[in-house]
C-alpha positions in Angstrom: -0.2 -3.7 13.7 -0.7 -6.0 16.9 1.3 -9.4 17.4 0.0 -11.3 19.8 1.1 -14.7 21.1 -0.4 -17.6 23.5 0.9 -17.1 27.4 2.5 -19.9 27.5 4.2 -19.7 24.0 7.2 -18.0 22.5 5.6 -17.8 18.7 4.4 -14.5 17.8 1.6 -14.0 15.0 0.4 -11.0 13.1 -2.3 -12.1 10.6 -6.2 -12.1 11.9 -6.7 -15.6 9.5 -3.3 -17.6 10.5 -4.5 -21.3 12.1 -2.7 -20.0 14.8 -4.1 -16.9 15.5 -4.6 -16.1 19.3 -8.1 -15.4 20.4 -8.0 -16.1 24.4 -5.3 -16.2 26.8 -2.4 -14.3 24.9 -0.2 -11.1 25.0 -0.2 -8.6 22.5 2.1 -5.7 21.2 1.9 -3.6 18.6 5.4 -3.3 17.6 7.1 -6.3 16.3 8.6 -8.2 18.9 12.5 -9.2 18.8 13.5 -12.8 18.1 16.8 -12.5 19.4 15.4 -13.5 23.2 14.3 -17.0 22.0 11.1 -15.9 20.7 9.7 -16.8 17.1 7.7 -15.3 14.3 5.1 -17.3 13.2 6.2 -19.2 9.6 2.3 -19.4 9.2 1.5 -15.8 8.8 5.1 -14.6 7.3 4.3 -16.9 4.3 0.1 -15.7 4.3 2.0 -12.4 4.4 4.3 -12.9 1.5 1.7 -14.0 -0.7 -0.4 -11.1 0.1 -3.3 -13.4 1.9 -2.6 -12.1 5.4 -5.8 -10.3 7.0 -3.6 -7.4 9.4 -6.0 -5.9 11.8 -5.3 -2.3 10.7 -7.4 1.0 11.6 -8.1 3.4 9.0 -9.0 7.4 10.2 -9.5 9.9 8.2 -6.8 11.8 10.1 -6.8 15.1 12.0 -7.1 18.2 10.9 -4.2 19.0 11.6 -2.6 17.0 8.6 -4.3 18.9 6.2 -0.8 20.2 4.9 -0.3 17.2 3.6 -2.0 17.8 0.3 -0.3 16.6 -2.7 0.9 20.4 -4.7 -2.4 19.9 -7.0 -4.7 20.2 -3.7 -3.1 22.9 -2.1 -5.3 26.3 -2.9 -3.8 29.4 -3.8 -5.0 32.4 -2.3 -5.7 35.3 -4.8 -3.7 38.1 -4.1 -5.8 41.3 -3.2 -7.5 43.4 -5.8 -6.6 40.9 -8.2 -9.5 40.5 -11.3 -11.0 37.8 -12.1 -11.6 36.9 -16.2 
């Protein structure tokens, strides 16, 4: 999920609808950034967030092929074993 934050600011924000959301001259991340350093997380978007009215800019893929493994046990086919019959 991307953060992003004004140049000249120390606020960071993470949802797409927050009154303060970034759209020119800003740095982004996409992990969440540390507020130890004097930097902020937006109140804004932590309370759109809580209340489940935060819009994330999140990508959705249908994954590799690679992950097919992880079926749940009911997807998972079981090969028949040779020469066995079929009823």
């Amino acid at each position: 999920m991307p953060y992003r934050k004004l140049s000249n600011s120390f606020t960071w924000h993470w949802c797409h609808n927050c009154s303060g959301w970034p759209l020119h001259e800003f740095r982004q991340r996409e992990d969440k950034p540390p507020t130890w350093n004097g930097q902020a997380l937006c109140e804004e978007c932590a309370t759109r967030d809580g209340c489940s009215d935060c819009q994330h800019s999140i990508t959705l893929r249908a994954g590799l092929s690679s992950d097919s493994w992880l079926r749940t046990p009911s997807e998972h086919v079981t090969p028949r074993s040779a020469g066995a019959s079929v009823s």
